[in-house]
C-alpha positions in Angstrom: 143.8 85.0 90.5 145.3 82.0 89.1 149.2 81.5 90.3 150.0 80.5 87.1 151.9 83.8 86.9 154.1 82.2 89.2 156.1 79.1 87.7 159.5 77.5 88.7 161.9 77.1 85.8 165.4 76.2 85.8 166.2 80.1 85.5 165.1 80.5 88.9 168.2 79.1 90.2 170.5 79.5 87.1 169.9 83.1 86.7 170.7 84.1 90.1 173.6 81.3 90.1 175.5 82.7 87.4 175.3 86.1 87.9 177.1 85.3 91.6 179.5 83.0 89.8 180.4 85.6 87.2 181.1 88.1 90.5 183.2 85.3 91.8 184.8 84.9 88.3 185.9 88.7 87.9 187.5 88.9 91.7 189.7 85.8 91.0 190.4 87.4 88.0 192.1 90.5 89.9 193.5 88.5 92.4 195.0 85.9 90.4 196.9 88.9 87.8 197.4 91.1 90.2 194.6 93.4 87.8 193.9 96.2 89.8 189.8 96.8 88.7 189.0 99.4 91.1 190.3 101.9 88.4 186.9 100.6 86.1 185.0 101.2 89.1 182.4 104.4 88.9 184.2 107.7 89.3 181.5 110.5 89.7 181.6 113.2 87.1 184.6 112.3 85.0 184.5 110.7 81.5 186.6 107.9 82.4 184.2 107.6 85.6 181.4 106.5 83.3 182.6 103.1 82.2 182.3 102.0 85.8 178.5 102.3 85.0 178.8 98.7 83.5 181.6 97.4 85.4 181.1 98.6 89.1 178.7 96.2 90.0 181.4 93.2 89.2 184.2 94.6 90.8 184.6 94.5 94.9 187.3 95.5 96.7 187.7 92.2 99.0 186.3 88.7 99.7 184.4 90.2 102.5 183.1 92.5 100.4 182.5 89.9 97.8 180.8 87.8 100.1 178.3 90.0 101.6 176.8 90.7 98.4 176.9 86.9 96.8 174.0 85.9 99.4 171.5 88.3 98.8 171.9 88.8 95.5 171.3 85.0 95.0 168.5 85.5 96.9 166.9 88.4 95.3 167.6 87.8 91.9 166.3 83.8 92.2 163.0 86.2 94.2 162.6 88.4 91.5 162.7 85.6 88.5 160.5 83.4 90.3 157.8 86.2 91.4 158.1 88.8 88.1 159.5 86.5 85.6 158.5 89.4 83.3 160.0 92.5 84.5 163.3 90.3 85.5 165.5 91.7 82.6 163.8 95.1 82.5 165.4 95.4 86.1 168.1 93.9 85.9 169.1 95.9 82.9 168.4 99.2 83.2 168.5 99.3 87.2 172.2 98.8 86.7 172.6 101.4 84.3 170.1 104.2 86.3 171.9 102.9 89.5 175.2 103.7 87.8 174.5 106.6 86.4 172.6 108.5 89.5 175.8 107.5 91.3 177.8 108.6 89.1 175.8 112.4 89.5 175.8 112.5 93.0 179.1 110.3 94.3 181.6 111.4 96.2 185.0 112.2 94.4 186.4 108.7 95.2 185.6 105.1 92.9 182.6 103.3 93.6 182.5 99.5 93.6 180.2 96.6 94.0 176.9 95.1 93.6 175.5 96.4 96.5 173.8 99.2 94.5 172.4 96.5 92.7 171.0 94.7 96.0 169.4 97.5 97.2 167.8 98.5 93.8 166.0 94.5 94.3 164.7 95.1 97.4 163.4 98.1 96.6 161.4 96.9 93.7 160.4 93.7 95.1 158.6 95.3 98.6 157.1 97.9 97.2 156.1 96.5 94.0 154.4 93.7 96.6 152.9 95.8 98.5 151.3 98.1 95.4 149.8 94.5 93.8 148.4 93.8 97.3 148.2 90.3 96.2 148.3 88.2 99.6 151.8 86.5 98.5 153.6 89.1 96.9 152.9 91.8 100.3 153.9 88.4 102.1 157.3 88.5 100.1 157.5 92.3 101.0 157.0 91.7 104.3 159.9 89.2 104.2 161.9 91.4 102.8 161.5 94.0 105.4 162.2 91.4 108.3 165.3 90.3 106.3 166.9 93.5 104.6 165.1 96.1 106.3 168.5 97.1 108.6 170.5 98.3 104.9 168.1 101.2 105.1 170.5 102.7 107.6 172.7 102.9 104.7 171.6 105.1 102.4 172.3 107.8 104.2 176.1 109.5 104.8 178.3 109.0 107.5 177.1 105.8 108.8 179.9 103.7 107.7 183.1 104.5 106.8 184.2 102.7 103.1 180.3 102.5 101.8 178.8 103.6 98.8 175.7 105.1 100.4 175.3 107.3 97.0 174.9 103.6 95.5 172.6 102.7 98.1 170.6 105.2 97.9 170.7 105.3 94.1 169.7 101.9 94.1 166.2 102.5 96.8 165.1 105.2 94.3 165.6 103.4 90.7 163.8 100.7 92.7 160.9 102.3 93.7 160.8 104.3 90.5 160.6 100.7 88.8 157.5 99.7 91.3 155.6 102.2 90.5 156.0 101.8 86.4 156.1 98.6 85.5 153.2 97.3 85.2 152.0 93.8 86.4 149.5 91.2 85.5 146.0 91.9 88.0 147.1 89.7 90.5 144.4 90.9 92.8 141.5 90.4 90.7 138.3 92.7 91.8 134.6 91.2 92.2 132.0 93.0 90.2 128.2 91.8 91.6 125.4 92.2 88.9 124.2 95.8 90.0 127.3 97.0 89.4 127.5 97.1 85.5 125.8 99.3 83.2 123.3 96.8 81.7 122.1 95.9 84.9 118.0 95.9 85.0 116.4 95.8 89.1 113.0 94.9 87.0 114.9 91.4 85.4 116.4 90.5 88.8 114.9 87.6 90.4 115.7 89.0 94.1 114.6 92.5 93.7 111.4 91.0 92.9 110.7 89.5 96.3 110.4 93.2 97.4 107.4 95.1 97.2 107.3 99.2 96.3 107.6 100.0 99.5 110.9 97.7 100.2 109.1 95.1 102.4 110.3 91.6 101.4 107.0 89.4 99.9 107.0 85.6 100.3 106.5 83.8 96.9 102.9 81.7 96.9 102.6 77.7 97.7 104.3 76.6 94.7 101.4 75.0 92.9 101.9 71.5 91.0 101.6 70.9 86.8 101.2 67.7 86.0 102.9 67.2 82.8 101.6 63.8 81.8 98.4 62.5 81.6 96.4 62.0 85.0 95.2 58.8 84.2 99.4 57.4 84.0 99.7 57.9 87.4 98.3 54.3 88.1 102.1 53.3 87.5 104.4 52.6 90.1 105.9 56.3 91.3 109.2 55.4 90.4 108.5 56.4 86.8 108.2 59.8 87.4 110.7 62.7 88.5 109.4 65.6 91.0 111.1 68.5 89.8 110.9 72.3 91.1 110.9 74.9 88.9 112.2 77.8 91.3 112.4 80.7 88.6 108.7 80.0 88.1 107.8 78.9 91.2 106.0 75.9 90.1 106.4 71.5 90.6 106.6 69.6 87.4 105.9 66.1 87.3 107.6 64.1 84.5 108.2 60.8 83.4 111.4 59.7 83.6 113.3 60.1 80.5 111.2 62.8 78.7 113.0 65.9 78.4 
């Protein structure tokens, strides 16, 4: 395989860059009116609940908060355009609304904010989509991912953290396995196919399966035996005139001037 699937563009870091800024962006924006946004946040199971489909993911409740989720979602979204420039906008996009909306199913009765959802939904695709391709580079990145992020796993589940969105979390791991296992990828692990595997494949036209005999023993080819391709009385002339060539599919020496074909 060819890593041409895998080219650096300004949208690497761009991408990743403005998606941060924009989080960045929408706090000041609450902080600097005194906007109260966790009312857009998702609220499970109630009309009004369903707009914080779209908007949870931009809204966070403090500058920890805020900041804990700017890092690896730099680093995961600048990871995930680099690696499957393809799929990018395909997870981006409908991650965050499947995210949302499982989360809105199966939430707690409280609002649900932040684009931690979103982080895990990443890290979900990226190892096991690596590890399905089982293309050396990409099970690397999944393995990097597991030394990095593996610890939010602890977080999917209730009761582990008080303040969390674990429904989020755990919303996030399934749409992003879901994703791994349906988008599809270029062959990144391209299989070798020898000659005796394909249909049109003839042992009688194979110049190997000849050296065997009926009853598998291998046979030694005779003492190749020389042609003489010009005539013998031109070989009075200095031997630098003449090319020794072998012939191995016919198991023969040719003897040529230099220069004929």
């Amino acid at each position: 395989m060819e890593d041409q699937h895998f080219k650096f563009s300004a949208s690497v870091i761009a991408l990743p860059f403005l998606s941060v800024l924009l989080l960045w962006i929408v706090f000041w924006f609450g902080v600097r009116f005194h906007f109260d946004l966790e009312e857009y946040g998702i609220y499970p199971r109630s009309l009004d609940g369903l707009r914080g489909i779209l908007f949870s993911p931009f809204i966070h409740g403090n500058i920890e908060h805020l900041y804990n989720n700017s890092i690896p979602l730099f680093i995961l979204i600048a990871a995930l355009r680099f690696f499957y420039r393809e799929q990018t906008f395909l997870v981006l996009g409908y991650g965050l609304l499947l995210t949302g909306a499982i989360t809105w199913i199966i939430g707690r009765e409280s609002y649900h904010i932040g684009a931690s959802g979103l982080v895990y939904l990443l890290v979900s695709f990226i190892f096991f989509k690596g590890i399905r391709t089982k293309y050396y580079r990409l099970v690397a990145l999944s393995l990097m991912i597991v030394m990095v992020y593996g610890g939010l796993v602890w977080y999917i589940f209730p009761n582990v953290k008080e303040g969390i969105s674990w429904e989020g979390h755990l919303a996030g791991l399934i749409v992003g396995f879901a994703f791994a296992v349906s988008f599809k990828t270029p062959e990144y692990k391209k299989l070798i196919r020898y000659d005796w595997e394909r249909e049109d494949y003839d042992p009688q036209e194979d110049k190997f399966m000849q050296r065997f005999d009926e009853h598998g023993n291998f046979v030694n080819l005779p003492p190749p035996e020389p042609i003489i391709s010009e005539p013998q009385d031109s070989l009075h002339t200095t031997t630098t005139e003449y090319d020794v060539v072998y012939d191995a599919v016919e198991n023969k020496y040719i003897i040529k001037r230099k220069g004929n074909p």
